[in-house]
N, CA, C and O of each residue as an XYZ file, in Angstrom:
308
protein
N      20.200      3.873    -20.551
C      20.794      3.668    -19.249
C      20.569      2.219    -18.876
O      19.525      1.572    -18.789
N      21.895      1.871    -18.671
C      21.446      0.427    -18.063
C      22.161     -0.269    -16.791
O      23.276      0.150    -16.480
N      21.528     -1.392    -15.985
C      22.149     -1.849    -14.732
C      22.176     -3.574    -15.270
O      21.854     -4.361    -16.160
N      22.792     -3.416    -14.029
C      23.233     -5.065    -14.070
C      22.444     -5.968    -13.300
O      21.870     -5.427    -12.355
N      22.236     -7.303    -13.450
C      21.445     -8.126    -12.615
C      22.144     -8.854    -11.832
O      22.900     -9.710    -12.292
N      21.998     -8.617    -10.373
C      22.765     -9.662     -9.125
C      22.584    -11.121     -9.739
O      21.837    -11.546    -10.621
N      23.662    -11.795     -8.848
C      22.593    -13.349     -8.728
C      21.876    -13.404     -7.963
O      21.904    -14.476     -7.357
N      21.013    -12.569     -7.573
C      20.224    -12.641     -6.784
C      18.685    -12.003     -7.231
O      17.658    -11.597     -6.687
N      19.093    -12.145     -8.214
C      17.993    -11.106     -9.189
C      17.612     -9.558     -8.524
O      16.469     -9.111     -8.428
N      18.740     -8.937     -8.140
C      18.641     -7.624     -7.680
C      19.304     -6.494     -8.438
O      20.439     -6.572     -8.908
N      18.382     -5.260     -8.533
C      19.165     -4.148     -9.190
C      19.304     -3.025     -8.856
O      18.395     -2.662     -8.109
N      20.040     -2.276     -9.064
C      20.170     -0.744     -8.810
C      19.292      0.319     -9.358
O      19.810      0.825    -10.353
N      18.255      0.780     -9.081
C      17.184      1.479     -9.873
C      18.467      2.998     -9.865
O      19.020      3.433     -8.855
N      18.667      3.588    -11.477
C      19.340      4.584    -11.316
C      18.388      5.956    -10.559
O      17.182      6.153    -10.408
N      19.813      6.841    -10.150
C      19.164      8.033     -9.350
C      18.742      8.598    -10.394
O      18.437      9.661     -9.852
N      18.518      8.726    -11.290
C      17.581      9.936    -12.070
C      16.591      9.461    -12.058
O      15.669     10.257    -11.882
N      16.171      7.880    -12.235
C      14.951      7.466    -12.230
C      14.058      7.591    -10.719
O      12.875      7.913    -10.609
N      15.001      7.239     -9.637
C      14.468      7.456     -8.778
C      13.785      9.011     -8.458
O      12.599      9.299     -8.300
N      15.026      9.911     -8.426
C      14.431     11.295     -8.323
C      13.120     11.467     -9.162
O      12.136     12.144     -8.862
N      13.296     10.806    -10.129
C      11.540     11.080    -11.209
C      10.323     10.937    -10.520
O       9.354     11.696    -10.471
N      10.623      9.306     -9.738
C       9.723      8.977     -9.069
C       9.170      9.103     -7.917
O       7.998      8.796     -7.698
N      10.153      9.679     -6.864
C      10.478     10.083     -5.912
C       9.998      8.705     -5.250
O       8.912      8.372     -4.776
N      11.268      8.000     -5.401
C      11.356      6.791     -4.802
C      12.259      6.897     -3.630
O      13.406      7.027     -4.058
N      12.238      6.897     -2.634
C      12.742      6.855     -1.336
C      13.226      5.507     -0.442
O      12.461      4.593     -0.748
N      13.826      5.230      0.159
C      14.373      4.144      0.528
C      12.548      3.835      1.682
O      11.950      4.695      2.329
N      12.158      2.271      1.511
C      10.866      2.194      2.080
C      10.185      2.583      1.139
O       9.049      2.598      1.613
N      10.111      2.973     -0.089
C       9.068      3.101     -1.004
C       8.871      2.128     -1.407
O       9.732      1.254     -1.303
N       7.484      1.843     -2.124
C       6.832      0.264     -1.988
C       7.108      0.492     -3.768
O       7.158      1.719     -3.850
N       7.266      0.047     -4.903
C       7.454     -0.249     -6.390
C       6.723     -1.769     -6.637
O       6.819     -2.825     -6.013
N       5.848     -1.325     -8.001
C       5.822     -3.099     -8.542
C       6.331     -2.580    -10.129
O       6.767     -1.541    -10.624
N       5.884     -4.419    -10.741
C       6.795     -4.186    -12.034
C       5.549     -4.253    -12.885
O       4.858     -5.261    -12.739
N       4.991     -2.960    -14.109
C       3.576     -3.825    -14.367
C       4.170     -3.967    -16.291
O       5.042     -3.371    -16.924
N       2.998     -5.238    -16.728
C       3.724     -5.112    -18.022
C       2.078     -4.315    -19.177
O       0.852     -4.416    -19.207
N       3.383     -3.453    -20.040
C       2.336     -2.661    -20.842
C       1.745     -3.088    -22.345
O       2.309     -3.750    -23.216
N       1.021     -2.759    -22.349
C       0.416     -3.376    -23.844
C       1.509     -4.014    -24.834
O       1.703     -5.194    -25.123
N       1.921     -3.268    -25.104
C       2.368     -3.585    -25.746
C       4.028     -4.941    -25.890
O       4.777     -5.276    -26.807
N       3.877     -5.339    -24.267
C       5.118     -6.332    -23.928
C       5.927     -5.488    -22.795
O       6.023     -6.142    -21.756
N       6.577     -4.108    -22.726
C       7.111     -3.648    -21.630
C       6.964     -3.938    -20.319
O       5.877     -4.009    -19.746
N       8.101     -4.121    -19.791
C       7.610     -4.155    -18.236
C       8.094     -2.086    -17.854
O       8.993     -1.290    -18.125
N       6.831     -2.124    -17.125
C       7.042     -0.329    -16.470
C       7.460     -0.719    -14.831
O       7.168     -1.771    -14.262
N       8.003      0.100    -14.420
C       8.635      0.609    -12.781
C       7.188      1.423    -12.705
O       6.618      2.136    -13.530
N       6.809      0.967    -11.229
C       5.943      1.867    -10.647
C       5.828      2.136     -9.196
O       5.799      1.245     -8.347
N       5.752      3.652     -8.900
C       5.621      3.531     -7.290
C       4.320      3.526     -6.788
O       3.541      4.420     -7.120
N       3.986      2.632     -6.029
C       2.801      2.411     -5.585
C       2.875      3.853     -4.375
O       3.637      4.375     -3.562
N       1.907      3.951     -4.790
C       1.580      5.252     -3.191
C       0.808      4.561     -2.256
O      -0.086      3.777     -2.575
N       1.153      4.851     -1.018
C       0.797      4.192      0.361
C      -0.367      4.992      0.318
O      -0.119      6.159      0.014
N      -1.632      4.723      0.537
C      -3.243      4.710      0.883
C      -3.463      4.473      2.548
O      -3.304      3.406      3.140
N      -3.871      5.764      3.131
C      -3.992      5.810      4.434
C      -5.400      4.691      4.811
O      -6.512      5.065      4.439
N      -5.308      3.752      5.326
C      -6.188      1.911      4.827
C      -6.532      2.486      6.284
O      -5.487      2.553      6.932
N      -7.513      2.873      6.933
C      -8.174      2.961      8.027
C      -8.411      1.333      8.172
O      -8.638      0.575      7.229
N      -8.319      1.013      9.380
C      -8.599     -0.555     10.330
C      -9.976     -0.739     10.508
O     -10.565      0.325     10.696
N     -10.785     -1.886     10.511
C     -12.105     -1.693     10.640
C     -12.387     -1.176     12.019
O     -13.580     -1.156     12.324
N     -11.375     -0.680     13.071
C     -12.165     -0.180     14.480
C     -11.625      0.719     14.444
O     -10.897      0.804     15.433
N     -11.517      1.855     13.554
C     -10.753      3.639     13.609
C     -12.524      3.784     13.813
O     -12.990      4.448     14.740
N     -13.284      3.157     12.937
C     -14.833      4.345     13.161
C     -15.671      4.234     13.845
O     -16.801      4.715     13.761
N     -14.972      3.210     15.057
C     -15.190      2.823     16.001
C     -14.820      3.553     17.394
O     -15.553      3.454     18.379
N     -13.625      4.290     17.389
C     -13.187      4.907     18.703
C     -14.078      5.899     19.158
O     -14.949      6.364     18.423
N     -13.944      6.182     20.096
C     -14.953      6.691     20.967
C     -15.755      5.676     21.669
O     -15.286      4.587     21.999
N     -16.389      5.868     21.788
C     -17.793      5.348     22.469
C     -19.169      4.510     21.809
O     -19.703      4.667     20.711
N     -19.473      3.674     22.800
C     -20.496      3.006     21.320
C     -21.417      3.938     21.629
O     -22.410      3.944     20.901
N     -21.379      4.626     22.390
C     -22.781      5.384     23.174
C     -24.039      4.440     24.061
O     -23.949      3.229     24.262
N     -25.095      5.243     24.476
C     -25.822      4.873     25.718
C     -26.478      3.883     24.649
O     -26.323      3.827     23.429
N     -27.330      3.058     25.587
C     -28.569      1.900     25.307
C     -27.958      1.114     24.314
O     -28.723      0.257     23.873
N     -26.619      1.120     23.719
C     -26.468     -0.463     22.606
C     -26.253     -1.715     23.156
O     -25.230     -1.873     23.822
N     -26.747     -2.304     23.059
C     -26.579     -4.064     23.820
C     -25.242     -4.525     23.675
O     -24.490     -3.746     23.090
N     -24.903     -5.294     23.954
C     -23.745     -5.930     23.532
C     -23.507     -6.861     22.175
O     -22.473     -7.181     21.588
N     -24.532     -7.080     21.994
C     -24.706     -7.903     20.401
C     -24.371     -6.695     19.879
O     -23.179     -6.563     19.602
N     -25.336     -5.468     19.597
C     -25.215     -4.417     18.709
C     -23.752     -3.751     18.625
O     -23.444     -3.002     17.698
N     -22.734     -4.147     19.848
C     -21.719     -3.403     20.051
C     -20.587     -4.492     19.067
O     -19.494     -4.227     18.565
N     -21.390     -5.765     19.070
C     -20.140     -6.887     18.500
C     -20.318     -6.902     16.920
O     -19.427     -7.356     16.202
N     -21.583     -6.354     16.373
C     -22.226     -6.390     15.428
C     -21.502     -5.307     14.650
O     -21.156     -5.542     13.492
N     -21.229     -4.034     15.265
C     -20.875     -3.339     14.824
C     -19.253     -3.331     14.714
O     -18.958     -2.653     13.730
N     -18.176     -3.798     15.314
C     -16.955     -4.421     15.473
C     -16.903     -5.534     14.469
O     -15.843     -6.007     14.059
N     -18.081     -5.928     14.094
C     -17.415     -6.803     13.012
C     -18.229     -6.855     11.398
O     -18.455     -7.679     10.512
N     -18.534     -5.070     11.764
C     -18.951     -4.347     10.248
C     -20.387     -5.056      9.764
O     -20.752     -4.952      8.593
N     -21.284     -5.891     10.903
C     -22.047     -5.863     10.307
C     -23.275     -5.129     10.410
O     -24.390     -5.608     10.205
N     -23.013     -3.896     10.750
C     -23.578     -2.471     11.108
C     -23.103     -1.638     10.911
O     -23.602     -0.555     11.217
């Protein structure tokens, strides 16, 4: 199976390949190359990347100073 290259260096990933991959429009792909010289199609899967202040919500709770509260906002606690 084969596609063509834009001048724009753009291509049409065919639908069977996509359905394989379940590549969806917004799906993130890189190109990796394999031992042996191939370049492979890959879909990267999106990794739910928590922010450094998700383990933070709530409350700092009673008696933390304010250093301890900045300390901890910037992970070094």
């Amino acid at each position: 199976m084969g596609t063509t290259v834009t001048s724009k260096g753009q291509v049409t990933i065919p639908k069977r390949v996509r359905d394989l991959l379940g590549i969806r429009p917004g799906s993130v792909i890189d190109f990796e190359r394999a031992q042996d010289g191939r370049i492979v199609l890959v879909k990267i899967e999106k990794k739910a990347s928590p922010n450094r202040f998700a383990r933070l919500r709530g409350h700092a709770g009673k008696g933390l100073s304010t250093a301890e509260i900045m300390a901890m906002t910037r992970g070094e606690r």
